[in-house]
N, C-alpha and C positions, 0 to 999 in steps of 0.2 A: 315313654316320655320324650324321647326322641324328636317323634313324629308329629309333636304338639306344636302350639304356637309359640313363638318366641313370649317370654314371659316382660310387662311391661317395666318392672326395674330389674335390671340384670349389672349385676356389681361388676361380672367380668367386660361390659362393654362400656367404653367415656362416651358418652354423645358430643360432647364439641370440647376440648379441654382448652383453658384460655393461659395464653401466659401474662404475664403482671395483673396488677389488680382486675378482680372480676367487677362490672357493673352489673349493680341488682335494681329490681324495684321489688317492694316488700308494699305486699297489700295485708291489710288488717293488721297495724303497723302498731293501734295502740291497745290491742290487744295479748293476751298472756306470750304468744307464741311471736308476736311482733316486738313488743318489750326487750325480750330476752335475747331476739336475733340483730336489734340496735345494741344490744349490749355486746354482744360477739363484734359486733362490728365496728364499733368502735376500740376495743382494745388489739383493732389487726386491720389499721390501715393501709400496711403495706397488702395485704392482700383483697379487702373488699373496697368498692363506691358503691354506696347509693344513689341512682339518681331521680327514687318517684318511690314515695308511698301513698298510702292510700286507708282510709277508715271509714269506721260509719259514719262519725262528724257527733257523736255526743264527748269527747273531750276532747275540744277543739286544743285548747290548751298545751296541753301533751303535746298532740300531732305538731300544732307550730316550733316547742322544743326542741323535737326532734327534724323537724326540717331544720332547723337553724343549726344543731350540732353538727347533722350529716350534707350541710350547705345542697342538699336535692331543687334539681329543677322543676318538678314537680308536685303538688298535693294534691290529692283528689278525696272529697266526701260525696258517700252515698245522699246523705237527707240535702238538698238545695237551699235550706232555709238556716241551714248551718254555717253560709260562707259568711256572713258578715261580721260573724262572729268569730271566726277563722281568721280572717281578709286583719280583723283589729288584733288578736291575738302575735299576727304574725310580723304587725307592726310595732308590739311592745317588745317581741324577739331579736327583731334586724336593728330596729334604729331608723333614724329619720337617715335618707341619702343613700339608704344599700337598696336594692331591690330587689322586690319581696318574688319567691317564685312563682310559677305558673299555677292557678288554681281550675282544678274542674268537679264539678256537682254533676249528681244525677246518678240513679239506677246503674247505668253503666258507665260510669265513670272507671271501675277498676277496671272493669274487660276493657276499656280504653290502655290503661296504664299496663294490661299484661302482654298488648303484643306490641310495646315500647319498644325503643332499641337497648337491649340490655343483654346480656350472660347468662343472667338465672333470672329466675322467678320465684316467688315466696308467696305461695297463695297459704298467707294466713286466717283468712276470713273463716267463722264460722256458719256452719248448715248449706242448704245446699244451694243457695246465693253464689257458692262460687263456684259452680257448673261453668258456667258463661268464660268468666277468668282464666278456668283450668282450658277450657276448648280454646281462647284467643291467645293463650303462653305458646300452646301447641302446636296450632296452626299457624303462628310467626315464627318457629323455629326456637324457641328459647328452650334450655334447659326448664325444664320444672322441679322444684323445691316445695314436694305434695305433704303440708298439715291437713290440709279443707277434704281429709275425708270422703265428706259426705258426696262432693263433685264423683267423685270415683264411684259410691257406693251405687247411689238416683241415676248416672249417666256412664257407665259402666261401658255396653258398646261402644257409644260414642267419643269414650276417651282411646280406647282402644285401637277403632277408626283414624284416630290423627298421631298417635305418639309413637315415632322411629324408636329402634333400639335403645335405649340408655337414657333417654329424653329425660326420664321420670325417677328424681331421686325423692325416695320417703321419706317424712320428717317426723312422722308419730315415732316414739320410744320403741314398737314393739315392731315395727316392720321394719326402722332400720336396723334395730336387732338383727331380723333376719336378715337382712339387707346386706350384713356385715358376715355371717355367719355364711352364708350362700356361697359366699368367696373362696371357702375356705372345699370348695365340690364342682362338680359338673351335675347338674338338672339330673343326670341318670344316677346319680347319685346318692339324691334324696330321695328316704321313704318317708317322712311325717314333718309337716311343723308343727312348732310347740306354742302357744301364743301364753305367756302369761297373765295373771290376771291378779290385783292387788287386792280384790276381792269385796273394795270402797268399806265404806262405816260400817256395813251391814252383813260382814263375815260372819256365819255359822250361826248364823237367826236361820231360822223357818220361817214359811210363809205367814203363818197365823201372825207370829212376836215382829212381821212388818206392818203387821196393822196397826195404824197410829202415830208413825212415824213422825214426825215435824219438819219441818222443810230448814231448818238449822244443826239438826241431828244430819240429813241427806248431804247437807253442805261442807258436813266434818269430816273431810276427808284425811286418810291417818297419813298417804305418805304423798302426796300432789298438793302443790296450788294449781288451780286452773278456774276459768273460768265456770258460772254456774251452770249452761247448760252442757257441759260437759261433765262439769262434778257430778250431777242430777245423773247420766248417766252410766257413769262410773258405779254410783252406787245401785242401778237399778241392772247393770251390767250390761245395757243396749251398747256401750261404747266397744267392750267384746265381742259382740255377734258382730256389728259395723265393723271390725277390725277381722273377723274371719272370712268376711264378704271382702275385705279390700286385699286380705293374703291370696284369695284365690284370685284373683282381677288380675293384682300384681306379678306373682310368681306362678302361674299357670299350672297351681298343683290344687286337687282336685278335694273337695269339700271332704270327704269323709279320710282328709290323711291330714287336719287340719284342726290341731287337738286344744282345750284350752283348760290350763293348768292353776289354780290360785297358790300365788306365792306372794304371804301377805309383807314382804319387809321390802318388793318393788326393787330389788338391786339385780335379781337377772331378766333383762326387759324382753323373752323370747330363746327359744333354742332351737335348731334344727337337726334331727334325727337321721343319720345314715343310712344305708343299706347296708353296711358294715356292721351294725351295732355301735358306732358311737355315735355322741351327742355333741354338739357346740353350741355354749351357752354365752351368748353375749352380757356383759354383766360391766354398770355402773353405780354406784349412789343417783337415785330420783331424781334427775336436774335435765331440764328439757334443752339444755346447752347441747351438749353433746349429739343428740340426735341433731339438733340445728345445724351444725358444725359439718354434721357428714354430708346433710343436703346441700351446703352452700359450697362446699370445700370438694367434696368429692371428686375425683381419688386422692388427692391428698388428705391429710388428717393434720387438723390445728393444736398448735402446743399448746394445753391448759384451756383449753374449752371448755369443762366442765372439771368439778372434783372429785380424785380415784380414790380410791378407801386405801385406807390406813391398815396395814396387816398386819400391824404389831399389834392390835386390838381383838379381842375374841369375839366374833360376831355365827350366829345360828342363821341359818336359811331353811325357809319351810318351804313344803308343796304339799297341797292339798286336791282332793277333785272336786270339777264344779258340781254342786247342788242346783239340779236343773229345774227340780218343783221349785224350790225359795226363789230362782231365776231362772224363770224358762225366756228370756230375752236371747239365748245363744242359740236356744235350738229355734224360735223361730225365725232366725236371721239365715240359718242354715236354709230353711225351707224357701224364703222368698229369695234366698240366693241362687238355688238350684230352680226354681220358677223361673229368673232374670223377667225381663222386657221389663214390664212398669212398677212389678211386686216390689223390690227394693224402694224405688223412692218411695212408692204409700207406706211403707214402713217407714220409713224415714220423716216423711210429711206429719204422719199421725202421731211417733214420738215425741217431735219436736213441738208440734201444739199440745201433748199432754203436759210434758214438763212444763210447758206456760202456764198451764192449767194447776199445773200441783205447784208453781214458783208461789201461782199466784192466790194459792189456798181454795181455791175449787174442785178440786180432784185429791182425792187421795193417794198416799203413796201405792200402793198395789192395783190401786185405778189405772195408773201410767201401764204398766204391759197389759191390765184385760182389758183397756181399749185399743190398741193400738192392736192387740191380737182379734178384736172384735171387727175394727177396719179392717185389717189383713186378709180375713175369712170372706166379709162381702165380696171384698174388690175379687175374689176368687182367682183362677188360673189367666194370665192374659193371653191375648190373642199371641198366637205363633205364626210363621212365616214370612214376618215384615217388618222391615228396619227400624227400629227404635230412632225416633228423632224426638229433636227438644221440645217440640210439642207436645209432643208425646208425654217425656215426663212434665213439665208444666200441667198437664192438663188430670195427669193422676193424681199431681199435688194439690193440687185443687180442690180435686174430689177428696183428697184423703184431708186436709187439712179440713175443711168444711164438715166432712163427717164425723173426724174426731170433736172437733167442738159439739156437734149436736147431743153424740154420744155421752161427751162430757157433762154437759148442761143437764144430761136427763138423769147420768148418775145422779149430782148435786143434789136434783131435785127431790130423787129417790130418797137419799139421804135422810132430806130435810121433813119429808111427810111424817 
C-alpha cells in the first residue's frame, strides 16, 4: 500500500487550515444536506460565513430566507425562469431600502459559485449535475465538503486529476465514518473497510416479496430523512455500491478489501479493520449534522453538532450480511467500479432515470436494478487507454439515460399487454 497513490481524503493531511471564521458557499442550499448545514451554521457564527449559495430554484422561498438569515452576497438558481420569483421573494425578506443580493440563473450557475472566493465548498447538490461544481471547487483551490457523490462516482479520474492532498473532506455518514476512523492508522495499516448499511424499508425480504412494492412503502425509511431519490436508493441499496465506488476513489484501498455490513439501528456509520486484528467503529445517533460538522470544521471538531447517545439507556446493535440476490446493486457497483472510464456514470445515469421511472409509477420496484443492470451489460467494457474527459461521461449519460427510458417504456408496456 505503500507504493500506491496518495488516497483523495486523508485525515492525516489539512489542505489549507484557515484561522477565524471560515467563508463558505453551500450549493444545493435548500436541500436535506443544505438545510441541515444552514442550521450548523448558524448556531456557530464565531466560526462559519456564508457568502453564496445556490439551488435548483423550485423553493424560491426558502432559498431567499436563508440568504437573508445568512446576509450572502450571492444566490444562484439552476432553472432561469425562477428569478422573478426569487428577485420578489427576496424582497418580501430584506425590506424596501436594504439590497437584495447578487442573483445568478442558468445550468452553470453553481460551477460559477464553486470556484468563488471562499474556504470551503459544500457541494450539496444531488446526481451527477454536480461534476462540473466538484471539478470548479478544485481547480480554484477550495477545500471541498463532498455530499454530491455521484461527481466522484461518473467523473472519478477526473476528480482525481485536480484534487491536492487534503483538498477533499467527505460529508456522507459512512465515509466520514472512515474518514475519522483512518486517523486513528497509517494506510499500511489498513486491511478492510467496513461500510455499513441500514439495510432501508426492505430488510430481509427476498426478491420475490419486493415484487409489488409501492413507492410510499420504498419512501419509509426506518432510520433517515432524506431526500426521495436517495431514499429510493437506500432502499434498493444502489446508494451502498455508490458508496463502495467512492470508498475506493477516496481511500485508495482496493475493491475486494471493501466490505458491506447491514446494521439496521444506523448508529455505527462505518468501521475500519486493522492489520492487527482490531476494528474502529465510528458511531453516532442517524443525524447528518455530525458528518456536516466534520466537512466544514475539519480538523477541528464543533461542540454539539449533532446528538451522542445516552448511555444510561440499554440499547442493542445488530450486524447482518448483505443478501446479494434480494440486492445485487452492491455487487454490480463493484463490477463497473473495477471497469472505471464511463461504466460508473451509465450506472449512475440509468439508476437515476429508473427511480424517475418507479417515483413516477412506471417501472416497478425490482425494474430499478434489472434495467439499469440491462444498460450496464450493453454499454459492455469501455474503451482503455485514453483519458476519460467530461465528454466523455456526458456522452455515456446520455446514452445510458436514453436507454434506460427505452428500456423502461418497454417493461411498462410488457406489463400492460
Amino acid at each position: 500500500m505503500s507504493d500506491s497513490p496518495a488516497p483523495l481524503a486523508d485525515p492525516h493531511v489539512v489542505f489549507d487550515a484557515a484561522e477565524g471564521p471560515r467563508d463558505l458557499v453551500i450549493l444545493g442550499s435548500t436541500g436535506s444536506i443544505g438545510t441541515q448545514a444552514i442550521d450548523l451554521v448558524l448556531r456557530n457564527p464565531d466560526r462559519f460565513r456564508v457568502t453564496a449559495l445556490s439551488a435548483a430554484g423550485g423553493r424560491v422561498a426558502l432559498l431567499a430566507e436563508q440568504a437573508r438569515q445568512l446576509r450572502v452576497r450571492t444566490v444562484a438558481v439552476a432553472a432561469p425562469d425562477a428569478v422573478p420569483a426569487l428577485r420578489e421573494a427576496l424582497r418580501e425578506q430584506y425590506g424596501t431600502g436594504e439590497p437584495l443580493p447578487e442573483i445568478l440563473a442558468g445550468p452553470e450557475a453553481a460551477t460559477q459559485l464553486a470556484a468563488d472566493d471562499c474556504h470551503t465548498v459544500l457541494n450539496g447538490i444531488t446526481g451527477s449535475i454536480g461534476l462540473a461544481p466538484t471539478l470548479a471547487a478544485l481547480e480554484a483551490g477550495r477545500t471541498l465538503a463532498l455530499a454530491n457523490k455521484e461527481s466522484l462516482i461518473v467523473g472519478g479520474p477526473l476528480v482525481k486529476a485536480l484534487a491536492e492532498p487534503g483538498q477533499i473532506i467527505p460529508v456522507d455518514s459512512e465515509h466520514a465514518a472512515l474518514f475519522q476512523a483512518l486517523a486513528a492508522g497509517t494506510r499500511a495499516d489498513v486491511r478492510k473497510l467496513v461500510v455499513t448499511a441500514s439495510g432501508g424499508p426492505f430488510r430481509g425480504r427476498t426478491k420475490s416479496e419486493l415484487v409489488g412494492v409501492t413507492r410510499d412503502e420504498a419512501l419509509a425509511h426506518p432510520t433517515w430523512a432524506m431526500g426521495p431519490v436517495i431514499t429510493i436508493n437506500s432502499a434498493t441499496l444502489v446508494n451502498k455500491g455508490l458508496e463502495v465506488i467512492e470508498a475506493h476513489l477516496l481511500y485508495d484501498i482496493p475493491f475486494d478489501r471493501i466490505e458491506v455490513v447491514v446494521h439496521p439501528q444506523s448508529y455505527v456509520h462505518s468501521m475500519v479493520e486493522f492489520t492487527d486484528g482490531s476494528t474502529l467503529a465510528q458511531a453516532t445517533p442517524p443525524d447528518m449534522r455530525g458528518p456536516i460538522a466534520i466537512g466544514l470544521g475539519w480538523p477541528q471538531r464543533i461542540p454539539d453538532a449533532a446528538p451522542a447517545f445516552d448511555w444510561s439507556k440499554a440499547s442493542s446493535w445488530e450486524f447482518f450480511p448483505l443478501d446479494n440476490e434480494a440486492f445485487p446493486s452492491v455487487g454490480l457497483a463493484r463490477h463497473v467500479g473495477t471497469l472505471g472510464a464511463t461504466a460508473p456514470a451509465v450506472f449512475n445515469a440509468a439508476n437515476e432515470e429508473c427511480v424517475d421511472a418507479f417515483l413516477a409509477g412506471r417501472l416497478p420496484f425490482n425494474g430499478i436494478m434489472d434495467t439499469v443492470t440491462a444498460v450496464v451489460a450493453e454499454h459492455g467494457t469501455p474503451a482503455t487507454g485514453t483519458s476519460l474527459t467530461v465528454a466523455d461521461v456526458l456522452e455515456a449519460e446520455t446514452w445510458a439515460r436514453a436507454r434506460a427510458r427505452e428500456l423502461s417504456a418497454k417493461a411498462t408496456a410488457e406489463a400492460r399487454a
